[in-house]
C-alpha positions as CSV (number, residue, x, y, z in Angstrom):
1,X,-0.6,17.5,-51.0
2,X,1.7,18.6,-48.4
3,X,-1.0,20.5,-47.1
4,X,-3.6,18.3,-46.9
5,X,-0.7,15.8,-45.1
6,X,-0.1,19.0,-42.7
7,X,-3.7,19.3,-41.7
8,X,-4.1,15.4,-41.7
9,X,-1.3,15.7,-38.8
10,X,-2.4,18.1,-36.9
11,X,-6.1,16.4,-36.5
12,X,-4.5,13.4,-35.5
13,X,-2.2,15.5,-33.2
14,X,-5.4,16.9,-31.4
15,X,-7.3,14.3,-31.1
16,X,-4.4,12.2,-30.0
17,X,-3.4,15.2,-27.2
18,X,-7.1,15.4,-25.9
19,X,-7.8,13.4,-23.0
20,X,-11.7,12.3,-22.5
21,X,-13.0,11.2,-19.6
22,X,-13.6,7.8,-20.9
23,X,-9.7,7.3,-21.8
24,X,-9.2,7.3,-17.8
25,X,-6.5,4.5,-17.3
26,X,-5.0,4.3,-13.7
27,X,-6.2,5.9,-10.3
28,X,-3.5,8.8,-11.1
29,X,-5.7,10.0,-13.9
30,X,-8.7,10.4,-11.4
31,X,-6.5,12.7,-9.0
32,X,-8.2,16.7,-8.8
33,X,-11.0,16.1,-10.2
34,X,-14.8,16.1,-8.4
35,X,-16.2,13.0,-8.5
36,X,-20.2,12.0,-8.2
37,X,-21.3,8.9,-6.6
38,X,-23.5,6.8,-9.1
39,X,-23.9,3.6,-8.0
40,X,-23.5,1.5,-5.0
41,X,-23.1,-2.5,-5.6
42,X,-23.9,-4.5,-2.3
43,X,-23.9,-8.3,-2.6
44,X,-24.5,-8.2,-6.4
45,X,-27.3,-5.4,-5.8
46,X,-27.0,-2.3,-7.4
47,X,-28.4,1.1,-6.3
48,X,-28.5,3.7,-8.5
49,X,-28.4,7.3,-8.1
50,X,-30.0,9.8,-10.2
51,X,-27.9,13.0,-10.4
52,X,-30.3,15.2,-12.4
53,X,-33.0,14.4,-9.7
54,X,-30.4,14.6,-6.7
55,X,-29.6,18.3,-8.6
56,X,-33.5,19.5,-8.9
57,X,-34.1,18.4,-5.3
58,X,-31.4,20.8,-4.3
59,X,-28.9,17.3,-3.3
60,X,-26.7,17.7,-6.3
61,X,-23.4,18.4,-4.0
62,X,-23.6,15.1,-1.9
63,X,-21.7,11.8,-1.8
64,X,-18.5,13.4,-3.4
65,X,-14.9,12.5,-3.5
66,X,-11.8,14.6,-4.6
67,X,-8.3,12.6,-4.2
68,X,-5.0,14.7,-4.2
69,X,-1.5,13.4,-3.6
70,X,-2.2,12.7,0.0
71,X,-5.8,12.8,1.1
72,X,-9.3,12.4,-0.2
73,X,-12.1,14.8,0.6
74,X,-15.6,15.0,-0.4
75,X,-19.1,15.4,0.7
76,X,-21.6,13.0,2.6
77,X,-24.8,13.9,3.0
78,X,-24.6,16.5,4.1
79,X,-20.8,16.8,6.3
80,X,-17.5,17.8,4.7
81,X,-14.9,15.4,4.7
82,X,-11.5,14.2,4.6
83,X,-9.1,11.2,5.3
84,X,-5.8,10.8,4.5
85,X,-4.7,7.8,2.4
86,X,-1.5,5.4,1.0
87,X,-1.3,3.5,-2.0
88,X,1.1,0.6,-2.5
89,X,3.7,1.7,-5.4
90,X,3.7,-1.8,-6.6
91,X,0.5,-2.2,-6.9
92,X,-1.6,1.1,-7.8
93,X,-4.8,0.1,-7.2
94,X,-4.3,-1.0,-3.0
95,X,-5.1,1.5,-1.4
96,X,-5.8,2.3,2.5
97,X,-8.1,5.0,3.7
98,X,-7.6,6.1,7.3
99,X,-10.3,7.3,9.4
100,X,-12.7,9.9,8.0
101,X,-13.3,13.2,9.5
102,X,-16.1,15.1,8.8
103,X,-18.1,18.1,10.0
104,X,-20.7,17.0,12.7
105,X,-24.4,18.3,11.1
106,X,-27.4,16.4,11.1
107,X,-28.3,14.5,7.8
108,X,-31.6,15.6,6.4
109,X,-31.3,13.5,3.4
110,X,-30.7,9.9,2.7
111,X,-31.3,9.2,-1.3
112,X,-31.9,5.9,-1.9
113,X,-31.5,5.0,1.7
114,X,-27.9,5.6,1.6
115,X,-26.9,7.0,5.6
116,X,-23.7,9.5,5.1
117,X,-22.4,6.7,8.1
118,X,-22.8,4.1,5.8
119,X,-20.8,5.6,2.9
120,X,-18.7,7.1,5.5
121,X,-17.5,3.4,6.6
122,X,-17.3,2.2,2.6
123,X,-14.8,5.2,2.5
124,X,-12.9,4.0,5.5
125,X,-12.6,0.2,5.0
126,X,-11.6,0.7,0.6
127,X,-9.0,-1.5,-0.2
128,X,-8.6,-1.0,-3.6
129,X,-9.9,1.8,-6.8
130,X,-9.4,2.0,-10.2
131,X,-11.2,3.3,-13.5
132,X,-13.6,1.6,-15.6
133,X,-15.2,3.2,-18.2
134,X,-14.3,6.4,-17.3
135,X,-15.6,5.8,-13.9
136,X,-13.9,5.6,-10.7
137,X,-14.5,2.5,-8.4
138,X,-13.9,2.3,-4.5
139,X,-13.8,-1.9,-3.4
140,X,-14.6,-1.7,0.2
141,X,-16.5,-4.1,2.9
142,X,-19.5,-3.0,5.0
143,X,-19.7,-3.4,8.7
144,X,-20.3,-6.5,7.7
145,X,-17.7,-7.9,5.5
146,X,-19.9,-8.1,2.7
147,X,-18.3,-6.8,-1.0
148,X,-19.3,-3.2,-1.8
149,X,-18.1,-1.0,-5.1
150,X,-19.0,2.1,-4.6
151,X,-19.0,3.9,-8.4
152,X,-18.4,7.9,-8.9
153,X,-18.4,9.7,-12.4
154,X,-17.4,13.0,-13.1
């Protein structure tokens, strides 16, 4: 019996100490990891983007963000990136993105129409993220004004 109760705790132990990606509960859980854009909601429209195709046409590095302690970083399509950042400590999921720098090569690509300007200004103008299902979600406003959620997963 005391067995059985010993292995009975450590299971529950395990599975208690993992952390999935879909147990992702504030904007500090998201924090060095490399996240994929997958969606992009404009005025109740959503565009998706396909990953796996993105990957076999040789795209599968673009639209990226990383956040650290300080600044976020990523990958447009096709410039580097970076922007420092400051969150509110009252309310974790305000946020304000300062202006983006980013390498200066011509775009090539635009997958599903998406201009690396474009997601470069949703980056800028984000006023708030948090996790949802395991993904991360910038609110921003285009050019504009208009509501736009920009979704990465890992």
């Amino acid at each position: 019996m005391k067995k059985l109760f010993f292995t009975f705790a450590l299971i529950a132990a395990f599975v208690l100490g993992c952390k999935s990606t879909n147990n992702l509960t504030d904007i500090s859980d998201a924090i060095g990891k490399d996240w994929k854009l997958v969606e992009v909601r404009v005025n109740n429209r959503n565009t998706e983007f396909n990953r796996k195709t993105l990957v076999r046409d040789g795209f599968g590095e673009i639209f990226t963000i990383k956040i650290d302690t300080e600044n976020i970083s990523g990958v447009g399509a096709p410039n580097r990136y970076s922007a420092p950042y400051t969150s509110s400590a009252e309310d974790i999921t305000s946020v304000k993105i300062e202006t983006v720098r980013s390498t200066l090569m011509a775009p090539i690509y635009h997958p599903e129409r998406l201009r690396e300007h474009e997601f470069f200004v949703y980056i800028q103008n984000t006023y708030k993220w948090g996790l949802s299902d395991g993904k991360l979600e910038l609110h921003s406003k285009n050019d504009s004004g208009t509501d736009v959620v920009m979704v990465f997963s890992l």
